[in-house]
C-alpha positions in Angstrom: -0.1 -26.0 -0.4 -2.0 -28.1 2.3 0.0 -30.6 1.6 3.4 -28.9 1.7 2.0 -27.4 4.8 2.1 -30.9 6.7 5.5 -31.8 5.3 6.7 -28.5 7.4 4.9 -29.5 10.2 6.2 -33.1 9.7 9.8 -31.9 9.1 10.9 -29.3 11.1 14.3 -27.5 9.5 16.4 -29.7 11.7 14.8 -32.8 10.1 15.2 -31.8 6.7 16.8 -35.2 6.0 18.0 -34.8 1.7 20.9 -33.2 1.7 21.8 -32.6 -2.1 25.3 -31.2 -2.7 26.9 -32.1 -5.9 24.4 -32.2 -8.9 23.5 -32.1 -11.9 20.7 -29.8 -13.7 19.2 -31.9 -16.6 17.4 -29.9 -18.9 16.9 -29.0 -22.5 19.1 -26.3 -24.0 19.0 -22.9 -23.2 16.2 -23.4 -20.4 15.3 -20.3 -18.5 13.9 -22.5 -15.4 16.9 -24.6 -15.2 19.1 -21.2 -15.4 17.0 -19.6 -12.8 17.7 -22.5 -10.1 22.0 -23.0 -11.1 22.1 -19.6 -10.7 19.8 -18.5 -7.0 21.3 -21.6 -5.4 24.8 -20.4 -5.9 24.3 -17.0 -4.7 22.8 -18.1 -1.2 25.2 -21.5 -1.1 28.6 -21.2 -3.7 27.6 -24.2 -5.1 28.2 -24.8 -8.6 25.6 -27.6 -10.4 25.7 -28.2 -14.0 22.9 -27.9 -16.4 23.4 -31.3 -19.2 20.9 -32.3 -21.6 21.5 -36.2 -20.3 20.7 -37.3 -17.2 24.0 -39.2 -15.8 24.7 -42.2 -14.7 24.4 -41.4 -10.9 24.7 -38.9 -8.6 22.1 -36.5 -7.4 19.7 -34.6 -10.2 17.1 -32.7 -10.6 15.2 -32.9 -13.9 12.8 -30.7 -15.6 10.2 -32.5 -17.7 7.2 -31.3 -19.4 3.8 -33.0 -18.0 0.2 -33.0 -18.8 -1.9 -30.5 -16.4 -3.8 -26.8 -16.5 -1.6 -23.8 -18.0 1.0 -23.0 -15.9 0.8 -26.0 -13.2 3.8 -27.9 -11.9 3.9 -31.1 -10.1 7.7 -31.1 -8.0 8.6 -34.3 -6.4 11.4 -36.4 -4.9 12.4 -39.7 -5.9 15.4 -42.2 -5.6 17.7 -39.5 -5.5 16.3 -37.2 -8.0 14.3 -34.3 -7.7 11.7 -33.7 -10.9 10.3 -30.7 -11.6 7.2 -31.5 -14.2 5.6 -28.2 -15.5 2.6 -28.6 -18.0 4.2 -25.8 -20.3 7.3 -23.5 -20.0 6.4 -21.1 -17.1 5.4 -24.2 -15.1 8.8 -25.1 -15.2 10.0 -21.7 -14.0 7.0 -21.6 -11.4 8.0 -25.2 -10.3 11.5 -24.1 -10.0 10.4 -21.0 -7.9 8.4 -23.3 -5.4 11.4 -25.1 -4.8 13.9 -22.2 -4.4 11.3 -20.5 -1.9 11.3 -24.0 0.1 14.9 -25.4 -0.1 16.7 -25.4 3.6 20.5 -23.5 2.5 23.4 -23.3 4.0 27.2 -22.9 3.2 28.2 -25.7 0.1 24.4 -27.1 1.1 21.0 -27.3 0.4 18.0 -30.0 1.8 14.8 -30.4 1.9 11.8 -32.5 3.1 12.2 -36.2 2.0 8.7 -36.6 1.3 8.7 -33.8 -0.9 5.9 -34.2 -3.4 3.6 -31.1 -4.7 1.5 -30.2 -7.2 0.0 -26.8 -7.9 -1.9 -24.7 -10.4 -2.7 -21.2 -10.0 -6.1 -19.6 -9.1 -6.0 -16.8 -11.2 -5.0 -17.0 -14.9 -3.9 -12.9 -14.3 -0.5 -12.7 -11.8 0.7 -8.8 -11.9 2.6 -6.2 -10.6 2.8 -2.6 -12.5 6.9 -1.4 -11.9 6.9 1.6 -14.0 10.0 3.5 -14.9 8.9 7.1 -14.3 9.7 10.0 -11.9 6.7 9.4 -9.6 8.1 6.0 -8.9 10.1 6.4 -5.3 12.5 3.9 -6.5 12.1 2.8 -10.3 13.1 5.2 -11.7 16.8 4.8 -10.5 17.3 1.1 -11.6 19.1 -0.1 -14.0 18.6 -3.1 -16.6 19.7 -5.4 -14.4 17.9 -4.6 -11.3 15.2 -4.8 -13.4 15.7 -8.1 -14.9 16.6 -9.4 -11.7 13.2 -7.9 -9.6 11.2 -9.4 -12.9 12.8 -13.0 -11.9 12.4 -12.7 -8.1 8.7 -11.9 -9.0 8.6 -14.8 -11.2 9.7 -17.1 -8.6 7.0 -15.9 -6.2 4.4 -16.6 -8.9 4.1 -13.6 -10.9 3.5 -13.9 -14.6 2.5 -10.3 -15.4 4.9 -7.4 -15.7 3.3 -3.3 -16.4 5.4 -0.8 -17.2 4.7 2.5 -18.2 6.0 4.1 -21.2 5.9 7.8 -22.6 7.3 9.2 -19.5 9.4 12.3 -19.6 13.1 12.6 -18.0 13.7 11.3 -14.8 16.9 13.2 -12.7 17.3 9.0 -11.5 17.2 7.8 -15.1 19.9 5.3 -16.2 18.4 4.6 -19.7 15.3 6.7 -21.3 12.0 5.3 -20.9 11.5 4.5 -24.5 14.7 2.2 -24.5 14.1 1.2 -20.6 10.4 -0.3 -21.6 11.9 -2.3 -24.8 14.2 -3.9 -22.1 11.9 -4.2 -19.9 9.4 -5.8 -23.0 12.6 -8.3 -23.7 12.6 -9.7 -20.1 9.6 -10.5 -20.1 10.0 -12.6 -23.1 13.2 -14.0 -21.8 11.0 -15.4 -18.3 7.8 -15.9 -21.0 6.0 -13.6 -19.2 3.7 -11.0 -20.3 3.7 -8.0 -20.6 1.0 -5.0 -20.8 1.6 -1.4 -20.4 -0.2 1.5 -18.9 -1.3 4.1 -21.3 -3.6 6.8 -20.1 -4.5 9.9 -22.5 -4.2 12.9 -19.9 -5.2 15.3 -23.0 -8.2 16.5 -24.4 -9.2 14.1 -26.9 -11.0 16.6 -29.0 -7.3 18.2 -30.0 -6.3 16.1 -33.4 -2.9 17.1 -32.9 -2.1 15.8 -29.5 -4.2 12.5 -30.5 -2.2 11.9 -33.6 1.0 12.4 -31.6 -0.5 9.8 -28.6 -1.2 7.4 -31.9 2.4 7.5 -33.2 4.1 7.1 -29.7 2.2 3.7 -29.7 3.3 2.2 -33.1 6.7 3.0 -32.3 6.0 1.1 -28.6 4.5 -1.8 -30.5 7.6 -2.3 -33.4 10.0 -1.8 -30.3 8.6 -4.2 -27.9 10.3 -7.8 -28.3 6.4 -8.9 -26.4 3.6 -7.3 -25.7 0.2 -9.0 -24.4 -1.9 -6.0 -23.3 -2.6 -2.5 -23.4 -4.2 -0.9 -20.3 -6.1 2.2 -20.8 -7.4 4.4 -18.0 -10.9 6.2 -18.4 -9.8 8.1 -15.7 -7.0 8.9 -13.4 -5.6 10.4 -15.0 -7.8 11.9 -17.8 -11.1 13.3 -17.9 -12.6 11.8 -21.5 -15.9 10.7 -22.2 -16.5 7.0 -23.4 -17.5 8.7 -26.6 -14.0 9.8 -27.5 -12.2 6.9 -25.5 -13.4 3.9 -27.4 -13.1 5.3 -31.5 -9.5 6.0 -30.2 -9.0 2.1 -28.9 -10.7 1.0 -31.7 -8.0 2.7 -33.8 -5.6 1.6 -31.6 -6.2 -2.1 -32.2 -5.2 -1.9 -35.5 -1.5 -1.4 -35.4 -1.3 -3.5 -32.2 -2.8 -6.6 -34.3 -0.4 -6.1 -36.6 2.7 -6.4 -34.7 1.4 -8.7 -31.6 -1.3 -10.5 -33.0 -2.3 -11.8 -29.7 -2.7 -8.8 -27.7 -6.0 -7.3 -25.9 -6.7 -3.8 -25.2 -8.0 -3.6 -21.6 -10.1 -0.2 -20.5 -10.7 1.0 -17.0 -14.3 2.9 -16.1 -12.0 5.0 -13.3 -13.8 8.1 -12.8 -16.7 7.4 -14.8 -20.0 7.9 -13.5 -23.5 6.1 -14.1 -23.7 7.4 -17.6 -20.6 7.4 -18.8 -20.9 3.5 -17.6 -23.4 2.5 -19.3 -22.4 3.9 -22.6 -19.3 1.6 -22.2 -21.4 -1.5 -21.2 -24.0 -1.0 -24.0 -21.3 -0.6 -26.9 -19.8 -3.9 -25.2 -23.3 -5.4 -25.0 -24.0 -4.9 -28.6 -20.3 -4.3 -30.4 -18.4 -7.4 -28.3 -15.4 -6.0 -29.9 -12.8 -8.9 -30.6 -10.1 -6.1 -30.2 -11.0 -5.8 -25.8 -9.6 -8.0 -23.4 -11.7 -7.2 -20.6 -12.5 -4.6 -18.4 -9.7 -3.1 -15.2 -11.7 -2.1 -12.1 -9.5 0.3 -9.9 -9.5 3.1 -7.7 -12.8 5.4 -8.4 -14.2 2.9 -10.7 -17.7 0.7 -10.2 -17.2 -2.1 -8.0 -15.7 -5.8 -9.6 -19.1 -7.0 -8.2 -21.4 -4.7 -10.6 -18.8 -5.2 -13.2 -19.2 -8.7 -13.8 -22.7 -8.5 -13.5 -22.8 -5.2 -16.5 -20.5 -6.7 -18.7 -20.4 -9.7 -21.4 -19.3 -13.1 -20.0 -16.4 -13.2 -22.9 -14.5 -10.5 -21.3 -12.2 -11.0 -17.6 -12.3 -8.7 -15.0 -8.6 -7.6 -14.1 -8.3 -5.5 -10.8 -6.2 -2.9 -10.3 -5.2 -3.1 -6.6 -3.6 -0.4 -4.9 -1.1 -2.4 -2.4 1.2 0.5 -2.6 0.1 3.6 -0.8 -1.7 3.9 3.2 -3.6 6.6 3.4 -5.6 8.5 0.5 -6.2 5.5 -1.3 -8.6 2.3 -1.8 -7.2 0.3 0.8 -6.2 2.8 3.9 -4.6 1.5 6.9 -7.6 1.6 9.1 -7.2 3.6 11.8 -4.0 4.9 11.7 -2.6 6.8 14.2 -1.9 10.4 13.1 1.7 10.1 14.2 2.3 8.0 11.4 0.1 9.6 8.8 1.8 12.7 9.3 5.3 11.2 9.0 5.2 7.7 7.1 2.6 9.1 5.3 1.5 7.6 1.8 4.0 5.6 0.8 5.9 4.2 3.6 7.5 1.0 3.1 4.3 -0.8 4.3 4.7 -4.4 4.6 1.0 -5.7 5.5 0.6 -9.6 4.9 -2.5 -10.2 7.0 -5.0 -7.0 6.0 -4.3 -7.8 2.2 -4.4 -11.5 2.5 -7.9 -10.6 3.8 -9.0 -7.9 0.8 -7.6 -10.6 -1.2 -10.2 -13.3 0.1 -12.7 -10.8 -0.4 -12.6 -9.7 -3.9 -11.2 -13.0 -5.5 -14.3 -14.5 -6.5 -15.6 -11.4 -8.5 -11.9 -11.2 -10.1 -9.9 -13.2 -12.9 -6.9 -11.3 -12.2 -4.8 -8.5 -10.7 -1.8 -6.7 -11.7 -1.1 -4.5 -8.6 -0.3 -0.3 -8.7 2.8 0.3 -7.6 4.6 3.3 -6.6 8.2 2.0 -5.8 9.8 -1.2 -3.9 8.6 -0.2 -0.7 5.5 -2.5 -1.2 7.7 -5.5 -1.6 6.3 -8.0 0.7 2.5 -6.9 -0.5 3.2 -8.3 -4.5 4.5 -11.4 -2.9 1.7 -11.7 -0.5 -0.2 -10.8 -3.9 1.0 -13.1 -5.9 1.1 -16.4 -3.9 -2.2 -15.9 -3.2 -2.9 -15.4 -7.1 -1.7 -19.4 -6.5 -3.7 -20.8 -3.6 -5.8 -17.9 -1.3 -5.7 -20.0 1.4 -1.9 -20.3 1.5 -1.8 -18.6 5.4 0.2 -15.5 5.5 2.6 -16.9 8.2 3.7 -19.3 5.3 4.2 -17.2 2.7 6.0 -14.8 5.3 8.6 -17.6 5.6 9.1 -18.6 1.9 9.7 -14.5 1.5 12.4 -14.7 4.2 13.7 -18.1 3.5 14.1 -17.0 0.0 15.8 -13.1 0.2 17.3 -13.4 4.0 18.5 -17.1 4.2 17.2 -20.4 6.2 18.5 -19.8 9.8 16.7 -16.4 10.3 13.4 -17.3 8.6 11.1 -17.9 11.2 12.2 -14.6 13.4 12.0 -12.2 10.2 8.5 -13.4 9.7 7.3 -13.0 13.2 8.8 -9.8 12.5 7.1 -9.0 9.8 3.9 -9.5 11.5 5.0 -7.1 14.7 5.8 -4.5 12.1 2.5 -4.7 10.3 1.1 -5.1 14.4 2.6 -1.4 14.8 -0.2 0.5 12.9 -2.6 -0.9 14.9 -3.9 1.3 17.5 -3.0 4.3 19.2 0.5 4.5 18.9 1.2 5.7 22.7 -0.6 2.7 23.9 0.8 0.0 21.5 3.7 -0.9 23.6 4.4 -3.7 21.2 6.4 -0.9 19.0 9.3 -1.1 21.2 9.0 -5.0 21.6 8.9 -5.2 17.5 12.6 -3.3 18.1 14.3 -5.3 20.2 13.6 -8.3 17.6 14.7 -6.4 14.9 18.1 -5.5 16.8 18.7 -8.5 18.3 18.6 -10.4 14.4 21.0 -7.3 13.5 23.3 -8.3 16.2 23.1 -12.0 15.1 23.3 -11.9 11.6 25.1 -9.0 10.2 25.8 -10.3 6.7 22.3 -8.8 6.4 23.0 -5.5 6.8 23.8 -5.0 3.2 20.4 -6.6 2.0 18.0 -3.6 0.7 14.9 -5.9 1.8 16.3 -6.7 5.3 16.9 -2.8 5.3 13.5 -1.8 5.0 12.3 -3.6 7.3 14.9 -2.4 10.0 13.7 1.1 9.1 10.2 0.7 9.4 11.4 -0.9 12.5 13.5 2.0 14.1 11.0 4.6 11.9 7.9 3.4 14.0 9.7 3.5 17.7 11.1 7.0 17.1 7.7 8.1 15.8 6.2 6.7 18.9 8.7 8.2 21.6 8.5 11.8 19.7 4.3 11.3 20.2 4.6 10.4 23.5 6.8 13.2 24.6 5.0 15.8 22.0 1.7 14.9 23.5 2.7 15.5 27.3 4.7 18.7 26.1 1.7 20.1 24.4 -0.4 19.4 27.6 2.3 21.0 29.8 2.3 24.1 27.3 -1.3 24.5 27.8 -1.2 24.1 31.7 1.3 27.4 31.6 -1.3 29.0 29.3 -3.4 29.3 32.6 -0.4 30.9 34.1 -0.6 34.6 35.1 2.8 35.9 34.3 4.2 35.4 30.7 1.7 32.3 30.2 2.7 32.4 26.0 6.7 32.7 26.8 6.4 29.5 29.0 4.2 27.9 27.1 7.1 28.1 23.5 9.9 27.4 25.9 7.7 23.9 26.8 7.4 23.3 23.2 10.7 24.1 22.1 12.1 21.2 24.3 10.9 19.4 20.9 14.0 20.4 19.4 16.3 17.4 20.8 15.9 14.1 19.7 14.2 11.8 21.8 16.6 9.2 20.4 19.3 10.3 18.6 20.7 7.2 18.1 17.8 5.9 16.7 17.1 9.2 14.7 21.0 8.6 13.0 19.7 4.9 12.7 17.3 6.2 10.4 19.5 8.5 8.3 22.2 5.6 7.9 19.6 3.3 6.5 17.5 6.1 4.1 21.3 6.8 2.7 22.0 3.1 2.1 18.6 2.5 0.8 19.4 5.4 -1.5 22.6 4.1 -3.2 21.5 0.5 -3.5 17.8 0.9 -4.8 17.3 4.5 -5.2 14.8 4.4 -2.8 14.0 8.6 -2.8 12.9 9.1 0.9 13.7 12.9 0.5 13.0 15.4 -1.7 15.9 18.1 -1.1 18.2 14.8 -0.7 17.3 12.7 -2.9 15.4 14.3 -5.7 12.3 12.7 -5.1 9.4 13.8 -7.1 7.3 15.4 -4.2 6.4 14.7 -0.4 3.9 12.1 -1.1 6.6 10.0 -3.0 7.7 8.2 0.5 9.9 11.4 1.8 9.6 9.3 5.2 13.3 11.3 5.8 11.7 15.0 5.2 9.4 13.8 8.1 11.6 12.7 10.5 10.8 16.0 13.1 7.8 17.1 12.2 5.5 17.8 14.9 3.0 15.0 16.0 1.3 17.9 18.4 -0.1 21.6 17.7 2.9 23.1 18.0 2.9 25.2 14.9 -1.0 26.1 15.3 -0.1 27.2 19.1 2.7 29.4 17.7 1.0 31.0 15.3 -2.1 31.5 17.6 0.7 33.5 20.5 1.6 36.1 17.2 -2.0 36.9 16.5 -2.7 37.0 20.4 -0.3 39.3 21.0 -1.6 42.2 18.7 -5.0 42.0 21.1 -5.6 43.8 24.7 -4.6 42.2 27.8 -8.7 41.4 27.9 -9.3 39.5 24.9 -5.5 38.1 25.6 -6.6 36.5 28.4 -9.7 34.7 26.7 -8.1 34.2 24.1 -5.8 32.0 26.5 -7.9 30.6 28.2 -9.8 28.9 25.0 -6.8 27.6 23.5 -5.5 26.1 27.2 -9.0 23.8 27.7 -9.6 22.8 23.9 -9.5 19.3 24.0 -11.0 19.8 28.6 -14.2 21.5 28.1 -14.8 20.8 31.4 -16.6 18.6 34.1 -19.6 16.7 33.1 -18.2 17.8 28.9 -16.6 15.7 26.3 -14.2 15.8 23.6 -13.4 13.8 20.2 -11.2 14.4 17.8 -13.0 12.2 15.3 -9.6 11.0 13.2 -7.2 10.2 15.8 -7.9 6.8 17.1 -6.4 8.0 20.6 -8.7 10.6 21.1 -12.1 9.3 19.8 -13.9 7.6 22.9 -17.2 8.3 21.5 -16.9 7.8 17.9 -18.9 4.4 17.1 -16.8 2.1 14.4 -19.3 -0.7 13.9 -16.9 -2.8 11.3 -13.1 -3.0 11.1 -11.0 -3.9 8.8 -11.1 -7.8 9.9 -14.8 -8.0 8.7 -15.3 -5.2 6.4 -12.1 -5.0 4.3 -13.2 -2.7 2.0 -14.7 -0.4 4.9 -17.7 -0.5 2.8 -20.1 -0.3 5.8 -18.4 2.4 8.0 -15.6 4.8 7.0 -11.9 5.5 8.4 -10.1 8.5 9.0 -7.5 9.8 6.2 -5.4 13.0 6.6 -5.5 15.6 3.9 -2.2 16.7 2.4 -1.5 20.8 2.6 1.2 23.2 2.5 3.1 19.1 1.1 2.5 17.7 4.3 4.0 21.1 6.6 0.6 22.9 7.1 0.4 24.8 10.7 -2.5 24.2 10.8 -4.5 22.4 14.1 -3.6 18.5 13.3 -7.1 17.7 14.6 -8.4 19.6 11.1 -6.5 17.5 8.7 -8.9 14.4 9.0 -10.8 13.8 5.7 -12.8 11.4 6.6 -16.7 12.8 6.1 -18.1 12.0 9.2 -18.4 8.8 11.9 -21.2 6.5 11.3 -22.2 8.0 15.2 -21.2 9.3 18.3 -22.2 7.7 21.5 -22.7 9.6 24.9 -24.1 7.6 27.9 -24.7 8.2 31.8 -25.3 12.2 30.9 -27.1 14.5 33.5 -31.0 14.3 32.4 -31.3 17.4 34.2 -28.9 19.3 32.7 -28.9 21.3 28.9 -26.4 20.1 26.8 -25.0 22.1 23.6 -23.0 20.2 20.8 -19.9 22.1 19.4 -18.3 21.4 16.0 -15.3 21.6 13.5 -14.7 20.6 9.8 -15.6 22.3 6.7 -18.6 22.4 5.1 -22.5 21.3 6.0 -23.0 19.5 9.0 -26.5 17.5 9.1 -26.8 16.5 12.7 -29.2 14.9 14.3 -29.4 13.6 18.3 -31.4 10.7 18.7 -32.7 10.6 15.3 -34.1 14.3 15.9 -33.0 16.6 13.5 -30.9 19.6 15.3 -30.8 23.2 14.4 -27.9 25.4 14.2 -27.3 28.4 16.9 -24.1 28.9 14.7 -23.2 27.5 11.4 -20.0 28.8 10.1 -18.7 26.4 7.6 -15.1 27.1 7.0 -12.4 24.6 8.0 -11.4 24.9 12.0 -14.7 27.5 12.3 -17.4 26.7 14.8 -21.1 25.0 14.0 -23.3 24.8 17.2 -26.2 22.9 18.2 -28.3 23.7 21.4 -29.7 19.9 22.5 -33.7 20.1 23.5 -33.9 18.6 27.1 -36.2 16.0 25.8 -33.7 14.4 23.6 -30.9 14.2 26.9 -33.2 12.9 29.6 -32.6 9.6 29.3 -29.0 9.5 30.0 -28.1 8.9 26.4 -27.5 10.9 23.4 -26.2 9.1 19.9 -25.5 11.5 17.6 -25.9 11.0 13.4 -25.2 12.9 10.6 -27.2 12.8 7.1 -25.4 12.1 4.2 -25.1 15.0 1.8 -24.8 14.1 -2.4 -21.4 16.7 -3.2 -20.2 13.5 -5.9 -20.5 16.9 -7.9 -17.5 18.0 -5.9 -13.7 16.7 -5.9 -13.3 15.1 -2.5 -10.8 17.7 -1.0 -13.8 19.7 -1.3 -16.6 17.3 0.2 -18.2 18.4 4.0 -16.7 16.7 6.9 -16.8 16.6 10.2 -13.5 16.6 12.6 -14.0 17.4 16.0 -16.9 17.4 18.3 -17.7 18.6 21.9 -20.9 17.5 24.0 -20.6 20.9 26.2 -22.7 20.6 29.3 -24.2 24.2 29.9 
């Protein structure tokens, strides 16, 4: 890849001096590699090569050869008219084939490339994978048909990919085009047509204990087995879903084995530890310790399960180490975006279509060494550019992400517009950094994005090109609604202070809301969820589109929601208006200063990046990938993502690793003031605090009077002591979501 790297450099596109028009393919019969590169170069040029098992006398060719070299590898190279594409076994072929289809420089009846062209590569990983299950929590899957399928599989393949997941045993679908049972056998035979393999995601959500329901889960996969055409691995969660001990779990694998021996001889079962704790984990790494079952292909680490470092280090050298990356979802998940700006949490939320090259390049790096593999979770084709990123990578880690951001638009959007779509890929991923009313970049990330509309229309049909116009549109409407939201909430609680009909004025602020900052940008929007609709099912509604629930990337169902307090505010003027005019009026004046407690007072609302000053983050993202040494915000998900309740309370993150509060009044008294749900162990200073109030449900009030001692010196940095609830679900954990420093 270095070296293909210099050729670029070498040989910008308007050097790229071969110019191969007519040629001929030469290849064995019926090769999948040679039938892969006739067929991707016509679409993108009309040109019509021949595949022949002779090379001919003359004229142009590229010729596929088998080499000497590590599984997989390829060597492609250029020479006295011929390009030869050497792969040490089949799929190097195909891989080799894919290098050159991401690199070639098309135009109409053309295609060139570098004359110096000579590369050789072998992948880094020996695992490649991306789960693409056909079920009805998929936000897209599900509404495919064979041939989107088969054609997703190859456009993976040509990236690098070797693995394919599906996920069989699903029930209906309202999206379905084929039932799962027959949809996985297809899937199964696709795989065999790229040689690829293929595994499948089985988790037992059932008691184990109930023979009946076992017996039935152990028929389901004999008849999976006899149907699949291939079949190289068998992924079982411990957990999520599922709640089964180890104890149950691994007499039902070992029973498993038997009938998957039988009919693919060469497949592994592979078992997750997700949601197992201490014990339950070292049952599993005993029995593997002293069993070392032939039957096991190694061990899946994914969300909730022990790290891949402590893995490895528990568990017999004979077995790999797969990870089970989440590069699908943003926020309630393994890899958050860090940070995020509420405005997008509450609207993009989960599963937005999320390209991020740079932060998962950089988790990549991270984990690699402690991994032999991946094969990604997936919710839907919204994390696109992630599998690619993903699976290059899986080649070379050091392949740099502006790279493979051009081979991804060379490939899908065409040579003349490849260097702008990856610059604006990076603004798009740039977006999410931030608070979103000072990222002025949003609007800048636009303008590209509408200007290579205007220039090359031809695109507008292209489901991938379409995404990324929406996220581009999605974000700069998201922004202008927060910016306007924010100063109408402010202007609402200014007429809060008012004497005369202070709640009146304040709804008739709020309800300004109502019309679309944009409305052209807001039809934008609809236009492009509709199209994304009909051409890849892509279910970004619930109502509209059937989609399975408001997680599922309903981007469309929260187009208007608020991005201020609103619908707190509205409800708080109904229960306000059953008091006296006394208790009206201090009622009034609490909600108008919330977030101004005054001169000398401060104010954090500890999950919204924009309103945090004090809130210490000693890592990001850049550093700590994992955010294994501080935490990020998340937003919980009630009422499916419509709660009226105060935005500020949705944060689930526990607590900040501190507050900071500096040039205070040593004379003064100080009193801290605080929201979330559950405990709070404070302490200012290192100096444990005590409670004058402790009320502990979520939005209710915890205060702690600050001894003068501790605020004399001009500075307070506030702590907070962890607190074991792993006993707990997290939705259920003690956190911490606003705090005031109140000076008294």
């Amino acid at each position: 890849m270095k070296r293909l790297l210099a050729i670029v450099l070498l040989f910008p596109l308007y050097c790229w001096a071969v110019d191969f028009r007519q040629v001929t393919i030469v290849a064995k019969e019926n090769n999948i590699a040679a039938q892969v590169l006739k067929e991707e170069v016509f679409k993108r040029t009309g040109l019509q090569w021949n595949i022949s098992a002779r090379r001919p006398g003359n004229g142009n060719t590229i010729i596929f050869t088998t080499g000497k070299g590590k599984p997989e590898s390829y060597h492609v190279y250029y020479n006295d008219g011929s390009v030869f594409i050497e792969g040490a076994d089949t799929r190097g072929q195909l891989f080799g084939a894919g290098y050159l289809l991401r690199i070639l420089q098309y135009s109409e009846q053309s295609v060139s490339f570098p004359p110096g062209l000579d590369v050789s590569a072998s992948p880094d990983k020996p695992v490649r994978g991306h789960q693409i299950g056909y079920r009805n929590l998929a936000n897209s899957y599900d509404g495919w048909s064979p041939e989107q399928y088969e054609q997703y599989i190859r456009e993976l393949a040509i990236f690098g990919t070797n693995s394919i997941e599906a996920i069989p045993f699903m029930p209906a679908s309202p999206h379905f085009k084929l039932s799962s049972r027959d949809m996985n056998a297809r899937i199964s035979g696709f795989c065999k047509k790229y040689d690829l393999d293929f595994s499948v995601w089985t988790p037992a959500s059932f008691d184990l204990h109930d023979t009946a329901k076992r017996s039935f889960f152990l028929r389901q996969f004999d008849t999976l087995f006899r149907e699949s055409p291939r079949l190289d691995a068998v992924f079982f969660p411990g957990g999520d879903p599922g709640d089964n001990p180890p104890e149950l779990v691994i007499p039902l694998l070992e029973e498993l084995s038997a009938p998957l021996k039988r009919y693919h001889p060469k497949a592994r079962i592979w078992l997750s530890l997700q949601g197992y704790d201490s014990i339950k984990c070292s049952y599993v790494y005993s029995y593997l310790d002293q069993k070392k079952p032939a039957w096991l292909g190694g061990i899946v680490v994914g969300p909730s399960s022990p790290s891949l470092e402590s893995t490895r280090a528990a568990i017999p050298a004979q077995y790999k180490i797969r990870h089970y990356p989440d590069i699908t979802h943003n926020v309630r998940c393994d890899y958050p975006v860090s940070w995020w700006d509420p405005a997008f949490a509450f609207t993009l939320g989960r599963e937005a279509i999320n390209p991020q090259p740079v932060y998962y390049a950089n988790v990549y790096r991270f984990i690699a060494p402690y991994m032999d593999g991946f094969i990604s979770y997936s919710d839907g084709a919204h994390d696109d550019l992630n599998k690619v990123v993903w699976s290059l990578l899986g080649w070379d880690a050091k392949m740099d992400e502006h790279t493979i951001l051009q081979q991804y638009a060379n490939f899908f959007f065409g040579s003349p517009v490849r260097e702008l779509a990856a610059d604006g890929i990076l603004a798009l991923e740039r977006n999410w950094e931030g608070a979103i009313r000072n990222n002025g970049g949003i609007r800048t990330t636009l303008a590209l994005w509408q200007q290579l509309e205007k220039e090359h229309p031809s695109l507008s049909g292209n489901w991938r090109w379409q995404m990324l116009v929406l996220r581009a549109y999605y974000d700069a409407y998201t922004r202008e609604r927060a910016i306007r939201e924010a100063d109408l909430e402010a202007a609402a609680n200014k007429a809060l202070l008012s004497a005369k009909d202070p709640m009146g004025k304040a709804e008739k602020i709020l309800q300004q809301a109502d019309t679309p900052v944009y409305p052209e940008w807001r039809n934008k929007i609809i236009a492009l969820c509709d199209s994304l609709y009909r051409s890849i099912a892509l279910q970004t509604s619930v109502k509209k589109y059937k989609a399975a629930g408001p997680e599922r990337g309903t981007i469309l169902d929260f187009l208007d929601r608020p991005l201020n307090n609103r619908w707190w505010l509205e409800d708080k003027f109904k229960y306000i208006r059953t008091l006296p005019a006394a208790e009206q009026r201090k009622s009034l004046d609490t909600l108008a200063r919330w977030e101004d407690p005054g001169p000398g007072s401060f104010y954090d609302d500890i999950g919204n990046v924009s309103k945090s000053p004090h809130v210490v983050r000693p890592e990001d993202w850049h550093t700590d990938p994992l955010m294994q040494r501080s935490d990020v915000p998340g937003f919980d998900w009630w009422d499916g993502g419509m709660s009226r309740k105060r935005l500020s309370w949705m944060v689930s993150m526990r607590w900040p690793s501190a507050l900071r509060y500096d040039h205070l009044d040593p004379a003064a008294r100080y009193m801290i003031r605080v929201t979330g749900n559950g405990e709070c162990l404070l302490r200012a200073n290192g100096v444990r605090l005590q409670p004058a109030l402790y009320n502990k449900g979520i939005g209710e009030l915890k205060e702690f009077p600050v001894p003068v001692s501790l605020s004399q010196t001009g500075a307070l940095l506030l702590t907070f002591d962890s607190i074991d609830e792993e006993h707990l679900n997290w939705r259920q954990h003690s956190r911490v979501t606003e705090v005031w420093l109140i000076k008294l």
